[in-house]
C-alpha positions as CSV (number, residue, x, y, z in Angstrom):
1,X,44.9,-10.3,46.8
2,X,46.5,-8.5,44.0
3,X,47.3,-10.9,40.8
4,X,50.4,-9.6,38.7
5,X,49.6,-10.4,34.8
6,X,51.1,-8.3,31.9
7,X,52.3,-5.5,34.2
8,X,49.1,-5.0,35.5
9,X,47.2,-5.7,38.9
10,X,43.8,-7.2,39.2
11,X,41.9,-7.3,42.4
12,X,40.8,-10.8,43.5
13,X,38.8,-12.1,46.8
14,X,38.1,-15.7,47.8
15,X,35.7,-17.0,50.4
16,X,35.0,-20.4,51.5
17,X,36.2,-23.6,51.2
18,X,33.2,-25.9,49.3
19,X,34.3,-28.2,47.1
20,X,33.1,-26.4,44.0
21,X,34.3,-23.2,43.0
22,X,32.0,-20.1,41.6
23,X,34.1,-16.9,40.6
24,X,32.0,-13.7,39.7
25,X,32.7,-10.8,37.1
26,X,30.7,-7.3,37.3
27,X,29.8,-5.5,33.6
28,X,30.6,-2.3,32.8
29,X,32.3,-0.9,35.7
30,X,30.7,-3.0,38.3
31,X,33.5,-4.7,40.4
32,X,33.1,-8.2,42.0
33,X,31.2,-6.5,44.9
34,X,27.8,-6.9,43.0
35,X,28.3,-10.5,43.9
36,X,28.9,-9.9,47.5
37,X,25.1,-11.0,49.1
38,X,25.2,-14.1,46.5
39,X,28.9,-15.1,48.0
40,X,28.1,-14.5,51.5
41,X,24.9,-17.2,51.2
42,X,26.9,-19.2,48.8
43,X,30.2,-19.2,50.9
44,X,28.8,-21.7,53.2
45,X,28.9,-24.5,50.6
46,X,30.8,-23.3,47.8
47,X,34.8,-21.8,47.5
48,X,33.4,-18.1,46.0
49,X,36.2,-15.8,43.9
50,X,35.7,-12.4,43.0
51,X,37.7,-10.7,40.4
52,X,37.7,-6.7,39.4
53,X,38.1,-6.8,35.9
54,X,40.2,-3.9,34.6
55,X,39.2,-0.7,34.7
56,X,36.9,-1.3,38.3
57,X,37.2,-1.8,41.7
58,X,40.8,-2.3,43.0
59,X,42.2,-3.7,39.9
60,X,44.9,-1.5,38.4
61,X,44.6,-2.3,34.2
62,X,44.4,0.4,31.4
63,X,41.1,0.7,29.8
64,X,42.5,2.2,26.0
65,X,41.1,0.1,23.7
66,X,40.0,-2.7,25.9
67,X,38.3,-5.1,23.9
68,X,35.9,-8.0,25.1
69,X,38.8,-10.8,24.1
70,X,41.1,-9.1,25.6
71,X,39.2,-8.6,29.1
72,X,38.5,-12.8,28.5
73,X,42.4,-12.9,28.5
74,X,42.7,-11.0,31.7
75,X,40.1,-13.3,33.4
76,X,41.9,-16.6,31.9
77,X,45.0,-15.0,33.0
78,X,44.2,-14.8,36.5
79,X,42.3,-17.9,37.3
80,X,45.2,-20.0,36.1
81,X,47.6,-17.4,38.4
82,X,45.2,-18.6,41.2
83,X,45.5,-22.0,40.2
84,X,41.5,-22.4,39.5
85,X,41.4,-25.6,36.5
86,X,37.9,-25.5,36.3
87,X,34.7,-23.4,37.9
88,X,30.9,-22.3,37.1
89,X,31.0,-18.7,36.4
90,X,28.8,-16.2,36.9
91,X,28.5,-12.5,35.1
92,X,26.2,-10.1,34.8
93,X,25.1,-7.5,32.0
94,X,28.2,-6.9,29.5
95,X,30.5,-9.1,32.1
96,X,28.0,-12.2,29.9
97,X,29.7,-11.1,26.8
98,X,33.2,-11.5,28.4
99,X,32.4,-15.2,30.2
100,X,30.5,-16.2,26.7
101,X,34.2,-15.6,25.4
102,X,36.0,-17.0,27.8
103,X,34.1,-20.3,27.9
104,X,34.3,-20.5,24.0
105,X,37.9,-20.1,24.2
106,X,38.7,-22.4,27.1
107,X,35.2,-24.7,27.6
108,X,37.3,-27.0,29.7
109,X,37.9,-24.7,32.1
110,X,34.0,-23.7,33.0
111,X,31.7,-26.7,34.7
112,X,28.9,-23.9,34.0
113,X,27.6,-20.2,33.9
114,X,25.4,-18.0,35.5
115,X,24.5,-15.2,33.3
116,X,22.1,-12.6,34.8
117,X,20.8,-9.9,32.2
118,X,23.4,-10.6,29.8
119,X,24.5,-8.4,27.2
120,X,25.7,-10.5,23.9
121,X,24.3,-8.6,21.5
122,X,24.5,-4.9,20.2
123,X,22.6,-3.6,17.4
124,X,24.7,-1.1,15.2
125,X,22.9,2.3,15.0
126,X,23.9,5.3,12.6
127,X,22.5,7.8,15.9
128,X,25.0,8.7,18.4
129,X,24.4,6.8,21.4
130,X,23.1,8.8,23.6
131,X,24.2,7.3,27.2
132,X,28.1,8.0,25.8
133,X,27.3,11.0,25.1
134,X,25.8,11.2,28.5
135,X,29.3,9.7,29.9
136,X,31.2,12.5,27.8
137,X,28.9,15.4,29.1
138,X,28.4,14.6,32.8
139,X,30.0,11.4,34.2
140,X,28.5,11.3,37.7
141,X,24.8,11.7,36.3
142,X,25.4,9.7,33.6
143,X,25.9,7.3,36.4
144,X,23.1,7.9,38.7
145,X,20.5,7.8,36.0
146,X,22.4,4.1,34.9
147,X,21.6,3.0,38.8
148,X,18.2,4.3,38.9
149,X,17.0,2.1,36.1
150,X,19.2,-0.8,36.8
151,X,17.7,-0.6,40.6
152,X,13.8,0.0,39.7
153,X,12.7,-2.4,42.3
154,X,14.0,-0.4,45.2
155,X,14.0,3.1,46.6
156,X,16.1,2.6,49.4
157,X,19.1,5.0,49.6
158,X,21.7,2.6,51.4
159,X,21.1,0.6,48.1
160,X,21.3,2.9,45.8
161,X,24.9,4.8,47.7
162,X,26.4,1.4,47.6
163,X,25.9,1.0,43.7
164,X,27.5,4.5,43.2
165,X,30.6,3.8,45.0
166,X,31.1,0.7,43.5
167,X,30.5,2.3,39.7
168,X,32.4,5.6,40.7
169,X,35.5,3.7,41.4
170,X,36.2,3.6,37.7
171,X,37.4,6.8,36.3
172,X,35.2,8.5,33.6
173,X,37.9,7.2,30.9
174,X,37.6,3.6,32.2
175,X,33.8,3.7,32.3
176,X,33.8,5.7,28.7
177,X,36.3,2.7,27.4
178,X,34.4,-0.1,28.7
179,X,31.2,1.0,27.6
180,X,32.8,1.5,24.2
181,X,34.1,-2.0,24.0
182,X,30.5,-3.3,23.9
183,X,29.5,-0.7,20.8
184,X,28.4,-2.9,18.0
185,X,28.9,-6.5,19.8
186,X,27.8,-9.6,18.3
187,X,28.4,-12.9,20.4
188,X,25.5,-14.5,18.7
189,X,27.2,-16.9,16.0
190,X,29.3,-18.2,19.1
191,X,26.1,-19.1,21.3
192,X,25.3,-22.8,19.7
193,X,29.2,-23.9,20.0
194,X,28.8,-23.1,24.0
195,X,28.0,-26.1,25.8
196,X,28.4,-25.6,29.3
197,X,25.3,-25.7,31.1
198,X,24.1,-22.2,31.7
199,X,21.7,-20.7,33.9
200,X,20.4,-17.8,32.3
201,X,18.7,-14.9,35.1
202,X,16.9,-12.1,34.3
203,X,15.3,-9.5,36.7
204,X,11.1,-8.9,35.3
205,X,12.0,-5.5,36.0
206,X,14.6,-4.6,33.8
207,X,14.9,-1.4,32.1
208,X,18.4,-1.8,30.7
209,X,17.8,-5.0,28.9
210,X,14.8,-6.6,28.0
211,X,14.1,-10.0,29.2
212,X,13.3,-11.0,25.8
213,X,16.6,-10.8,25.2
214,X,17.4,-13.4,27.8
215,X,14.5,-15.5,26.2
216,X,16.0,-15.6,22.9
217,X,19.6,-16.6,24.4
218,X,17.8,-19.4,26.6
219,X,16.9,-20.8,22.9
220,X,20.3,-20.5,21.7
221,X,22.3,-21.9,24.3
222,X,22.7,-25.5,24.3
223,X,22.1,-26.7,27.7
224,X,20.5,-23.9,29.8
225,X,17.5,-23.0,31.8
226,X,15.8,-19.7,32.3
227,X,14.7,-18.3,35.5
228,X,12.8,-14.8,35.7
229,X,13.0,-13.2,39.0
230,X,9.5,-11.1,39.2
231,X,10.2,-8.0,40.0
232,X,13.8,-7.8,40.0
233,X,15.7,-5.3,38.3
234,X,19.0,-5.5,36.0
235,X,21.2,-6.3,39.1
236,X,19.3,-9.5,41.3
237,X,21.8,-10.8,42.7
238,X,22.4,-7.2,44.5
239,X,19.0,-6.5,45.8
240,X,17.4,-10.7,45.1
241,X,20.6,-12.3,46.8
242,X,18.5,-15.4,48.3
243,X,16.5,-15.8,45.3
244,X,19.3,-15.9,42.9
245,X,21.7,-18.4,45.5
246,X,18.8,-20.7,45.2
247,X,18.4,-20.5,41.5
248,X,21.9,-21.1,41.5
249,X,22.2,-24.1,44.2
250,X,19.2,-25.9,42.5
251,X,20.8,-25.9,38.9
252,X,24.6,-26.7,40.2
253,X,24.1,-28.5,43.4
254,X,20.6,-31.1,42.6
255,X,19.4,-32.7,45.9
């Protein structure tokens, strides 16, 4: 269903009807679809709500000068439109830097997070990033050279179609805008003051973050634990759904 919020329509799904609720966010212009294998395992136990932040997917949001607290907002915005009081929730890549936010902002709202290859941190550089100029120069390649190294662990085409149509969804603006928003980030002096538990994922694999950087959150965090999926990529819970359901059930849900 489409939630009304500021003139603006974002694209939500729910599935299930467990007792506790997980809601997933994509990064950069991944929609909630990236969760889909982890909520159709999950469903069965847990209620499982997928949002399109703006910019992807279904949602209809403008992307000019997006910033992360103001795509923290959005989600706020639309889990108390769907009256959610409290969840564990999950993001991946730069959709970490968003929840991080969010559950500083609001920590009575999150029982926990999932964060799988989060992005939290950005290094300033004097070069010109190279990837936006990629974005500028050819959009579509831009994109498929972002799949191929977020998707090492498989060659399989169905695979990598399905993450093309869900990242080609977003215009080139929307995907220039959002990648801009995470230019020079710094969550890092918020990390200590977040004290949900977190479960911190992070694909062996990787070539778009390295794991250390997962490793150094895990010391930050407060309460978290870190689980490395050998040979997983930067998007597990796409291509290591099982795996990453169970990493998730055995943290949130202890026998």
């Amino acid at each position: 269903m489409f939630i009304q919020y500021n003139n603006e329509q974002f694209f939500t799904v729910s599935f299930g009807a467990g007792a506790r609720t997980l809601v997933g966010i994509g990064g950069w212009t991944g929609s909630w679809e990236v969760w889909a294998d982890v909520f159709g395992i999950l469903s069965q136990s847990w209620r499982t709500v997928g949002i399109d932040h703006r910019g992807t997917g279904a949602t209809l949001a403008a992307t000019e000068g997006v910033t992360i607290e103001q795509m923290a907002g959005d989600l706020l915005a639309v889990l108390d439109a769907m009256g959610i009081e409290n969840c564990v929730l999950a993001a991946e890549s730069s959709g970490t830097a968003v929840a991080l936010t969010a559950a500083h902002q609001q920590p009575e709202r999150f029982a926990g997070l999932v964060l799988s290859g989060g992005l939290y941190y950005r290094p300033p550089s004097r070069e010109p990033d190279s990837f936006l100029l990629a974005l500028q120069q050819d959009y579509e390649t831009a994109v498929h050279y972002f799949i191929t190294n977020c998707l090492p662990e498989t060659d399989s085409l169905a695979m990598h179609q399905w993450a093309k149509k869900i990242l080609l969804r977003a215009s080139q603006t929307a995907a220039i805008n959002l990648y801009t928003a995470t230019l020079d980030l710094d969550l890092r002096p918020l990390l200590s003051q977040i004290s949900q538990p977190a479960l911190i994922l992070h694909g062996e694999a990787d070539r778009i973050l390295p794991v250390d950087s997962s490793r150094w959150l895990a010391t930050q965090l407060p309460h978290n634990q870190l689980h490395i999926l050998p040979g997983a990529g930067h998007a597990p819970m796409m291509t290591y759904a099982q795996e990453v359901t169970e990493a998730i059930n055995r943290y949130f849900l202890p026998a």
